[in-house]
NUMI-783532 format. One record per residue (C-alpha): residue in three letters; x, y negated, z. Coordinates in steps of 0.001 Angstrom, whole numbers, padded with zeros to 6 digits, always signed. Layout:
N
ALAXYZ;...
***
This chain:
120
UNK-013654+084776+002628;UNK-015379+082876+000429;UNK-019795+082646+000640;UNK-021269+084173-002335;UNK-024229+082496-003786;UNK-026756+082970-006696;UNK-028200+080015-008653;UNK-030200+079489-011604;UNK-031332+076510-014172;UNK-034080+076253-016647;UNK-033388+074168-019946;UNK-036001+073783-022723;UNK-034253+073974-025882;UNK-037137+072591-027690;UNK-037260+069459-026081;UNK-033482+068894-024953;UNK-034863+068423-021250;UNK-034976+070346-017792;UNK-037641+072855-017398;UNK-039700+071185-014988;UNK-042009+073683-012582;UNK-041344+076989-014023;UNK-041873+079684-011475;UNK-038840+082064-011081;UNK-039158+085822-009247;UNK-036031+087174-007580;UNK-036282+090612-007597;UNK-033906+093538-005847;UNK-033460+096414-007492;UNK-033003+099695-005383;UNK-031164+103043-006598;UNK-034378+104716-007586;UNK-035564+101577-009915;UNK-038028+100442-007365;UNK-037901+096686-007192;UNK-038351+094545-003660;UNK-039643+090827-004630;UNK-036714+088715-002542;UNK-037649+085377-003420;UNK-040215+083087-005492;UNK-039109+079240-006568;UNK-040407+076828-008836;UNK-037886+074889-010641;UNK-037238+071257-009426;UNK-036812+067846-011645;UNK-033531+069233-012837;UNK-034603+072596-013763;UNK-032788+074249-011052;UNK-033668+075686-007610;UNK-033664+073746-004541;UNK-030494+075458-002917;UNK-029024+079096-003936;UNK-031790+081837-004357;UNK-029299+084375-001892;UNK-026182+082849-000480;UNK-023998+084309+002519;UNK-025040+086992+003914;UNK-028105+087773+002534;UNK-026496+088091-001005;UNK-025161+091834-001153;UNK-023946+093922-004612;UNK-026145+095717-006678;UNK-028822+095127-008997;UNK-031026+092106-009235;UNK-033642+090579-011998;UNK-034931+087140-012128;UNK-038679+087191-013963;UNK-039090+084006-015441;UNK-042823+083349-016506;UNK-041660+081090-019533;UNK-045320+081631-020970;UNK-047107+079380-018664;UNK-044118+076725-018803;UNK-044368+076568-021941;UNK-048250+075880-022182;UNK-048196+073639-019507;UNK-045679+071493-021322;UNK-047895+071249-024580;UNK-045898+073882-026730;UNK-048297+075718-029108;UNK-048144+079467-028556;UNK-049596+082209-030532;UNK-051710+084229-029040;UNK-050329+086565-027375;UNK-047041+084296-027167;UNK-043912+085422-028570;UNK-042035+084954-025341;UNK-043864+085081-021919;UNK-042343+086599-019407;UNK-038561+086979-020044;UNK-036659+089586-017108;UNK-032881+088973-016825;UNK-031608+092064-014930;UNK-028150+091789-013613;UNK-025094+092913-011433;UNK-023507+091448-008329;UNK-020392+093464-007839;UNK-018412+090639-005552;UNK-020937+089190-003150;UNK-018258+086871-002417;UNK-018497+084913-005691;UNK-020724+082772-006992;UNK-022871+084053-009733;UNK-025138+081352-011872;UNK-027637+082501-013915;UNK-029076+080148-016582;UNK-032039+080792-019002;UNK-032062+078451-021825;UNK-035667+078801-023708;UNK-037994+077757-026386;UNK-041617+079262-027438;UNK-039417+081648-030285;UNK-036007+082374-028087;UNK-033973+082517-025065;UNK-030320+082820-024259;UNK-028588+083520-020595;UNK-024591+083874-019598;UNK-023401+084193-016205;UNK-022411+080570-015987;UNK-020290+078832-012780;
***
């Protein structure tokens, strides 16, 4: 059987380059809509997490939502942001119905959009 895994990458469309030290929350979401924080990352050189957020065993089905805090990228990086931003912190909730597979979850952002797809 193949080991599941969940990654994620961070491009800024504004500036065509990786989004360097954005924090990313991993969060679980139970039947009730509680949420248990799993995991906290910052992004890397290449806008991507050192290693799989869950892999093996400790990636199960169900509901899960990565909280990207896009707001303080984007200050940190010298965009100017209205005040309150636009975009600040952007939620991606999402399903993991075969723990077996590998499920990639991008965020592609800017100070005035974002865009995700369950990439490979």
């Amino acid at each position: 059987m193949a080991e599941g895994r969940l990654t994620t990458h961070v491009l800024d469309t504004a500036t065509g380059r990786p989004a360097v030290g954005l924090r990313i929350e991993l969060w679980a979401i139970r039947l009730d809509g509680a949420r248990d924080l799993v995991r906290e990352a910052i992004t890397n050189d290449d806008g991507r997490i050192d290693g799989a957020l869950l892999a093996g065993s400790a990636l199960s089905s169900g509901i899960y939502e990565l909280v990207f805090h896009a707001g303080d990228y984007l200050r940190a990086v010298g965009h100017s942001l209205a005040d309150p931003a636009f975009l600040d912190i952007v939620p991606i909730r999402f399903g993991i119905a075969d723990a077996s597979a590998h499920y990639h979850v991008p965020l592609l952002i800017s100070p005035y959009g974002y865009s995700t797809y369950r990439g490979s």
